[in-house]
N, C-alpha and C positions, 0 to 999 in steps of 0.2 A: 755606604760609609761604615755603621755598622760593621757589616763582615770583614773588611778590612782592618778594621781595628781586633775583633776576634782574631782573625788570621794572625797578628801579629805577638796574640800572648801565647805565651810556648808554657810546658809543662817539660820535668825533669826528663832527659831521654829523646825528647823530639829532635830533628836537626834538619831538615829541611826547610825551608821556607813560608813554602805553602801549606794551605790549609784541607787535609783530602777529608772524606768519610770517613776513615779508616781511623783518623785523630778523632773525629766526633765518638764513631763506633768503642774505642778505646775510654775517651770522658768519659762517657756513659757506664761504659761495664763497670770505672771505677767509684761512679753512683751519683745520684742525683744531686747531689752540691756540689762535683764541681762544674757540673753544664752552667748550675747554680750562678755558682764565683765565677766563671767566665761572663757571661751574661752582666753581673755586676760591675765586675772589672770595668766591662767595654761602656756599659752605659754611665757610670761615674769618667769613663774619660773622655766620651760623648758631651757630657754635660758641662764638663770645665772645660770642651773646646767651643764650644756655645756658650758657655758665662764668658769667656774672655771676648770672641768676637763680638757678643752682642754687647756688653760692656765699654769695649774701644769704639763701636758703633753707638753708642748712646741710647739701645734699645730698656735697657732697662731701668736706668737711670731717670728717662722721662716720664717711664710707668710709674716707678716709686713716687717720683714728685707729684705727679696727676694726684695717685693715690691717698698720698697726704693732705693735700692741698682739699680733696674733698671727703677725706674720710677724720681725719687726724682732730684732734680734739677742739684744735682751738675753732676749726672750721664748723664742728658739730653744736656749738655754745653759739656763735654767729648767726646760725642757721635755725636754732633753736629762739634765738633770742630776737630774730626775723620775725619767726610767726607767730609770740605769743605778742611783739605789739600789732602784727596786722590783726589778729585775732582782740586786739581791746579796740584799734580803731573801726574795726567792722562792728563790734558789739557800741560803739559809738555811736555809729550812723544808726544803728538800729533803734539805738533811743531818743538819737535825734529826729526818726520817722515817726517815732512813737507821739512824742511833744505837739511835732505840726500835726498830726491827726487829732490826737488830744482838741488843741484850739479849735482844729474847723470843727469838729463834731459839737463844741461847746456854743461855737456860733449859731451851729445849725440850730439848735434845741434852742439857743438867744430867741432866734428868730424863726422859729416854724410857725408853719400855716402861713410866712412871707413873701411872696415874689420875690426873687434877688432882685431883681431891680427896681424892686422897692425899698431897702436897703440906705441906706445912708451912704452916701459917699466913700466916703474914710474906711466904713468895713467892706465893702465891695472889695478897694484897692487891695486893704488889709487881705484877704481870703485871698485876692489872686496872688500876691507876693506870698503866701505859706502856701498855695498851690504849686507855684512856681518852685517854692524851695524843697519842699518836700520831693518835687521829680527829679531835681539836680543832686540833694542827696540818695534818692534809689537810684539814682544813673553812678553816681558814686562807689556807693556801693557793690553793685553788679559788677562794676570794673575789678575792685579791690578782691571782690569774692571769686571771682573768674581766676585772677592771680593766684589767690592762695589756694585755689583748688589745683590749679597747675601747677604749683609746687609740690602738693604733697602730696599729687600723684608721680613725681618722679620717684626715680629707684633708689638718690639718694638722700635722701629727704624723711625717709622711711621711720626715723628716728623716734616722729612722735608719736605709736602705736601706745598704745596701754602696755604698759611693763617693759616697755623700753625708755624710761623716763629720764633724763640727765639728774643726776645725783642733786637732792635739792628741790625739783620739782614737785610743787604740790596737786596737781593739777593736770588732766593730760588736754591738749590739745584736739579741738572741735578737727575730724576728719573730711569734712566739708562746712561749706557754707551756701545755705540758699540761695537765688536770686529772687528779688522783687521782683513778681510780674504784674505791667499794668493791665488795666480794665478796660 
C-alpha cells in the first residue's frame, strides 16, 4: 500500500504513471531529502488513511476511553484513595491482633504454673472466644493483604512508588503487606 501511494506522488517533469527505478535513480541524484519528503509525503497519507478508518471503526476512540478511564486523574485519586484506607484497615487488624495477644498473654502470667483446666470457668470461655477472635481477624487480614498485594502489583496501580506521590500526599504507601502465619 505504501508503494502505491509513493507511486502516485509525481515530481516536476515526470508524466507517466508508474513508478520505474529510473524516477527513484533521479530522487536520489537530486539528494537525499527528497527520497526524504516522498517517504514523509506517503506515510502522513498512510496515517490519516488509518486515523479515518480506524476512527469510523471505533478503534481508537475505545483505546482513548480505556485509557482515561484508568490512567486520568480522577481514576488515579480513586485508586490512591483505595489503598491508603485498605492500608489503615490492615494496620487495624494488626492492632487488633495486637490487643487479643496482649489479653491472652496477661492471662497467661494471671495464671501460670495453672492447668487450664483448672482455670475458672468464665476465663476458660474468655481465652477461647479471644482465641477464636484473634484467628478470624488473621484470617481477615490475610484476605485484605492478599488483595492489596494484588493490586499494587498491577501495572496500573504503580502510582504509589516513593516519588510518585499524588500532590498532597504525606506518606508513601506500604508496597506490601505480610501475611500472619499460624503455628
Amino acid at each position: 500500500m505504501v508503494l502505491v501511494v509513493f507511486s502516485t506522488i509525481r515530481f516536476k517533469g515526470e508524466s507517466d504513471m508508474r513508478q520505474s527505478w529510473q524516477d527513484w535513480d533521479r530522487s536520489a541524484d537530486k539528494g537525499p531529502f527528497s527520497l526524504l519528503l516522498r517517504a514523509m509525503i506517503g506515510l502522513i497519507i498512510l496515517g490519516v488513511i488509518v486515523g479515518v478508518i480506524g476512527y469510523s471503526l471505533g478503534w481508537f476512540g475505545e483505546a482513548g476511553k480505556v485509557a482515561q478511564d484508568e490512567f486520568g486523574p480522577k481514576a488515579v485519586l480513586l485508586k490512591y484513595e483505595w489503598f491508603k484506607d485498605t492500608a489503615a484497615q490492615l494496620e487495624k487488624k494488626q492492632a487488633d491482633i495486637a490487643v487479643f495477644e496482649r489479653r491472652i498473654k496477661q492471662q497467661d502470667e494471671a495464671y501460670k504454673g495453672t492447668s487450664r483446666k483448672d482455670w475458672p470457668r468464665d476465663e476458660r470461655e474468655q481465652r477461647s472466644v479471644w482465641e477464636s477472635e484473634v484467628s478470624g481477624v488473621k484470617a481477615s487480614y490475610n484476605g485484605l493483604a492478599a488483595d492489596y498485594n494484588s493490586q499494587m502489583a498491577k501495572f496500573n496501580w504503580r502510582f504509589a512508588n516513593v516519588g510518585e506521590l499524588p500532590k498532597g500526599a504525606e506518606n508513601p504507601l506500604p508496597r506490601e503487606f505480610k501475611s500472619y502465619v499460624s503455628q
